[in-house]
Residue frames as qw, qx, qy, qz and C-alpha x, y, z in Angstrom:
[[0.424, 0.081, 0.201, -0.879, 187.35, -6.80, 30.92],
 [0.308, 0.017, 0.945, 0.110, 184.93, -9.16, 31.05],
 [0.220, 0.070, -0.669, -0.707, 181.36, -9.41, 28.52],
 [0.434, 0.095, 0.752, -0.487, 178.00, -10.02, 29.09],
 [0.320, -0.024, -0.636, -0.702, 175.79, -11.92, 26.23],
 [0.482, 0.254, 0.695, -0.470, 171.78, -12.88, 26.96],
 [0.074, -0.076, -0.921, -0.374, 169.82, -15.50, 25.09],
 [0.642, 0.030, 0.128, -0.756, 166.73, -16.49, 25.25],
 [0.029, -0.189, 0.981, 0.041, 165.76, -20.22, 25.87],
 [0.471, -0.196, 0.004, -0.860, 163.06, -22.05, 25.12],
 [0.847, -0.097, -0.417, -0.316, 161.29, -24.92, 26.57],
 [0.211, 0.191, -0.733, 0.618, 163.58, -25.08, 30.00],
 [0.623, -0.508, -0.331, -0.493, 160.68, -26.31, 32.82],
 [0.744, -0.656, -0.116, 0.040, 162.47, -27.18, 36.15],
 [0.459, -0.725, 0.483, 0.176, 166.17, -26.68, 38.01],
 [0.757, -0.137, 0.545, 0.334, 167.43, -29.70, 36.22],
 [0.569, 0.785, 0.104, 0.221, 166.79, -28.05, 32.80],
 [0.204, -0.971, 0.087, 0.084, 168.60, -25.21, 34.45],
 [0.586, -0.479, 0.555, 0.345, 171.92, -27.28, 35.42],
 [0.718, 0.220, 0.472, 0.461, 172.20, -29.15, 31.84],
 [0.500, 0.793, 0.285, 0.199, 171.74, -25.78, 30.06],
 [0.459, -0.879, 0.056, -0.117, 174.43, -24.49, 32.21],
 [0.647, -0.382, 0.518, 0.409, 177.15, -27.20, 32.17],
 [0.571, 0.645, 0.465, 0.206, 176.58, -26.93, 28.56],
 [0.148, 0.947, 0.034, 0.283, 177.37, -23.06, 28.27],
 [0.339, -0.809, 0.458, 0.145, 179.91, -22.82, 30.97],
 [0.823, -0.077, 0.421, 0.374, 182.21, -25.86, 28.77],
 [0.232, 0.934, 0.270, 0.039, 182.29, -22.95, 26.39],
 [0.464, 0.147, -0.183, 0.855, 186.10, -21.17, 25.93],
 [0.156, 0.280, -0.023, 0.947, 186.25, -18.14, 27.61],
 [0.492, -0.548, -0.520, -0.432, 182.92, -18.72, 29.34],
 [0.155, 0.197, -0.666, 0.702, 183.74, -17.61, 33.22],
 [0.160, 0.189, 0.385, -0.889, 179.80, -17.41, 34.19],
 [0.321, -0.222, -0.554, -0.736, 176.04, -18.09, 33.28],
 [0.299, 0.032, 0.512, -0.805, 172.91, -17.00, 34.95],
 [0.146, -0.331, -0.769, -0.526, 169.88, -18.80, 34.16],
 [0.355, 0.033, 0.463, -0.812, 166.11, -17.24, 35.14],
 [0.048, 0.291, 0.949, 0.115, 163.71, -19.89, 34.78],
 [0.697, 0.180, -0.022, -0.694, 160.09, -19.02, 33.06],
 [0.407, 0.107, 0.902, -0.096, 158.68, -22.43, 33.09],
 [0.480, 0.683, 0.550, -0.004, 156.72, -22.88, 29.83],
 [0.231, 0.953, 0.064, -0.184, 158.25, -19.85, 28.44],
 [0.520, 0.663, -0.182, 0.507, 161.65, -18.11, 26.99],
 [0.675, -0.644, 0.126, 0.337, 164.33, -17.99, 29.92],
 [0.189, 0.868, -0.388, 0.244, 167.14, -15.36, 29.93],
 [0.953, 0.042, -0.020, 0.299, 170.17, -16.76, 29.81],
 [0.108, 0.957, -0.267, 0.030, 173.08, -14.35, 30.65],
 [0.945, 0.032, -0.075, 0.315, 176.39, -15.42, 29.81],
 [0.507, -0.821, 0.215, 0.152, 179.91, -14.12, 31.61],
 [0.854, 0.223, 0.140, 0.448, 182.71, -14.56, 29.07],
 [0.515, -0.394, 0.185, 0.739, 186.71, -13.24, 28.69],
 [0.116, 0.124, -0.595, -0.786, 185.22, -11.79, 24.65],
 [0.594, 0.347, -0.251, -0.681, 182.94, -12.11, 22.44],
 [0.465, -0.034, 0.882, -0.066, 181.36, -15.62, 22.33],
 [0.190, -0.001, -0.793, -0.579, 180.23, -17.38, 18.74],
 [0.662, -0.008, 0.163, -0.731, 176.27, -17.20, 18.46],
 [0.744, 0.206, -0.589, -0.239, 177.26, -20.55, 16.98],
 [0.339, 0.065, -0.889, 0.300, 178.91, -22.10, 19.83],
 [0.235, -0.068, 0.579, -0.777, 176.10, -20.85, 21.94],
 [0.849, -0.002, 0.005, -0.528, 173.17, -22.28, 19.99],
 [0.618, 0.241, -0.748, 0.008, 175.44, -25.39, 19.70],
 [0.038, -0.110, 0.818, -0.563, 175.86, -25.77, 23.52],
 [0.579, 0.095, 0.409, -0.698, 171.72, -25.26, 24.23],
 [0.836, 0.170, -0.386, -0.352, 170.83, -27.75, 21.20],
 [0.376, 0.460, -0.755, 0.278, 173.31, -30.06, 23.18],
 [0.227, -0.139, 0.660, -0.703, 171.43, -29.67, 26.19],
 [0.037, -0.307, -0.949, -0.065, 168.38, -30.66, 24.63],
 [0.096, -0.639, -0.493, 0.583, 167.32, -27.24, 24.30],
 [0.494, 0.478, 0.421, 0.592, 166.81, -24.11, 21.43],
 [0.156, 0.154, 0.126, 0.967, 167.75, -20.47, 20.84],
 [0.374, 0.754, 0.540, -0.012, 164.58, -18.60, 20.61],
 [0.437, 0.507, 0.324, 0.669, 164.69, -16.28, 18.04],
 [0.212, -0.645, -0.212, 0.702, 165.06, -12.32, 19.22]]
């Protein structure tokens, strides 16, 4: 059965954000899946598609990777 976790990103502004925060999250074990809705200027839901339960650590690790941060919830 598979898991759904949503983030909240912040500071994503076009498609390309989109892709890096993406390859990022999908390199992820167990990570089968990730939706991104762009708010330009804003906090973008982030829904992620995974096999379990995914570390809040590896996930802010991936988005800082991208070049990107958590927001706080």
């Amino acid at each position: 059965m598979s898991e759904q976790t949503t983030i909240y990103v912040d500071g994503m502004t076009c498609e390309n954000c989109v892709r890096h925060v993406s390859e990022e999250l999908g390199e992820i074990s167990g990570v089968s899946a990730v939706a991104v809705e762009l708010v330009a200027g804003g906090s973008s839901p982030v829904t992620l598609t995974s096999e379990g339960p995914v570390s809040p650590q590896d996930i802010a690790a991936a988005v800082d990777e991208a070049g990107y941060t958590v927001a706080p919830r």
